[in-house]
C-alpha positions in Angstrom: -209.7 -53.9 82.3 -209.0 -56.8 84.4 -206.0 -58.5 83.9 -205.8 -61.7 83.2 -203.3 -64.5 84.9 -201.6 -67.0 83.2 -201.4 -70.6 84.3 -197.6 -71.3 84.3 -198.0 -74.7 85.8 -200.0 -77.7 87.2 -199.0 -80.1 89.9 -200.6 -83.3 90.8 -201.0 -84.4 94.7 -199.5 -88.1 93.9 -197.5 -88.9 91.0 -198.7 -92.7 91.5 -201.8 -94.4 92.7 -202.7 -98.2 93.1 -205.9 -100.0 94.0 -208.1 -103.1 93.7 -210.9 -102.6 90.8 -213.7 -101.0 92.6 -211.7 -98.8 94.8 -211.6 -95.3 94.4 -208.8 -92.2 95.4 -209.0 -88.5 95.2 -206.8 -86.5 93.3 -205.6 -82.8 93.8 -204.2 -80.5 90.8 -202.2 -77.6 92.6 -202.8 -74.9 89.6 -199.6 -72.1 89.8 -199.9 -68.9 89.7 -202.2 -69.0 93.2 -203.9 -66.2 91.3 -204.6 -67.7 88.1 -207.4 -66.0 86.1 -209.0 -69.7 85.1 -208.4 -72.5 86.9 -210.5 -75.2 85.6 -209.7 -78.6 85.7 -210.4 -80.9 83.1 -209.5 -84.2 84.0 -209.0 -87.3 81.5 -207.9 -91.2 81.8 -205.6 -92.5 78.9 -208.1 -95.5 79.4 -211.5 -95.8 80.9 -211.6 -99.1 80.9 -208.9 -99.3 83.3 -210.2 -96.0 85.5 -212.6 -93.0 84.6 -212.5 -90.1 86.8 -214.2 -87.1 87.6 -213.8 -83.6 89.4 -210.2 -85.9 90.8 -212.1 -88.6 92.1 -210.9 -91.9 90.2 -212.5 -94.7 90.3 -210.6 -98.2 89.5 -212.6 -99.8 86.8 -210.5 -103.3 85.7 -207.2 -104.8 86.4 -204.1 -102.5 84.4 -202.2 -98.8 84.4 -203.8 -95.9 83.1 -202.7 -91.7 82.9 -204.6 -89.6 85.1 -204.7 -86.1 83.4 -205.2 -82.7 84.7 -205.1 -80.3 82.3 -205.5 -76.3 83.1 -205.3 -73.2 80.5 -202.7 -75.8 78.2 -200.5 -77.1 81.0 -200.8 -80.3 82.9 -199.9 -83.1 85.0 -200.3 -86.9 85.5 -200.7 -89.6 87.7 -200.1 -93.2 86.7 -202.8 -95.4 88.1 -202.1 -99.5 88.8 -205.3 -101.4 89.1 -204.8 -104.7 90.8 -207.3 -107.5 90.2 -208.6 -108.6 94.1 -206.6 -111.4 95.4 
């Protein structure tokens, strides 16, 4: 039978991220073991009013701070997103 590999951990590329609304940045989750059986992302924004994302690619919706989430087989990691409003 094959054996499956735990995730023991999830790092994010940048713990912060700041833009102007409209702007967008990509996002890495580093998924440890490099052999994990399942390493499917599933991202989420504490507030998608604020930014959405999808497959790491956030997109800054309106002026505030918002989590970033990459979750993978129950761990995770954040980023903390500043939206500015456009001088």
């Amino acid at each position: 039978t094959p054996k499956t590999v735990a995730v023991t951990g999830v790092t994010m590329s940048q713990a912060t991220a700041t833009g102007d609304i409209g702007k967008t940045v990509s996002l890495t989750a580093t998924v440890a073991p490099e052999d994990a059986t399942d390493k499917t992302v599933v991202w989420t924004s504490s507030d998608d009013k604020i930014a959405t994302v999808k497959d790491g690619i956030v997109t800054f919706a309106a002026a505030g701070t918002a989590d970033i989430t990459a979750t993978v087989g129950g761990k995770s990691a954040s980023t903390k997103v500043t939206v500015k409003a456009p001088a």
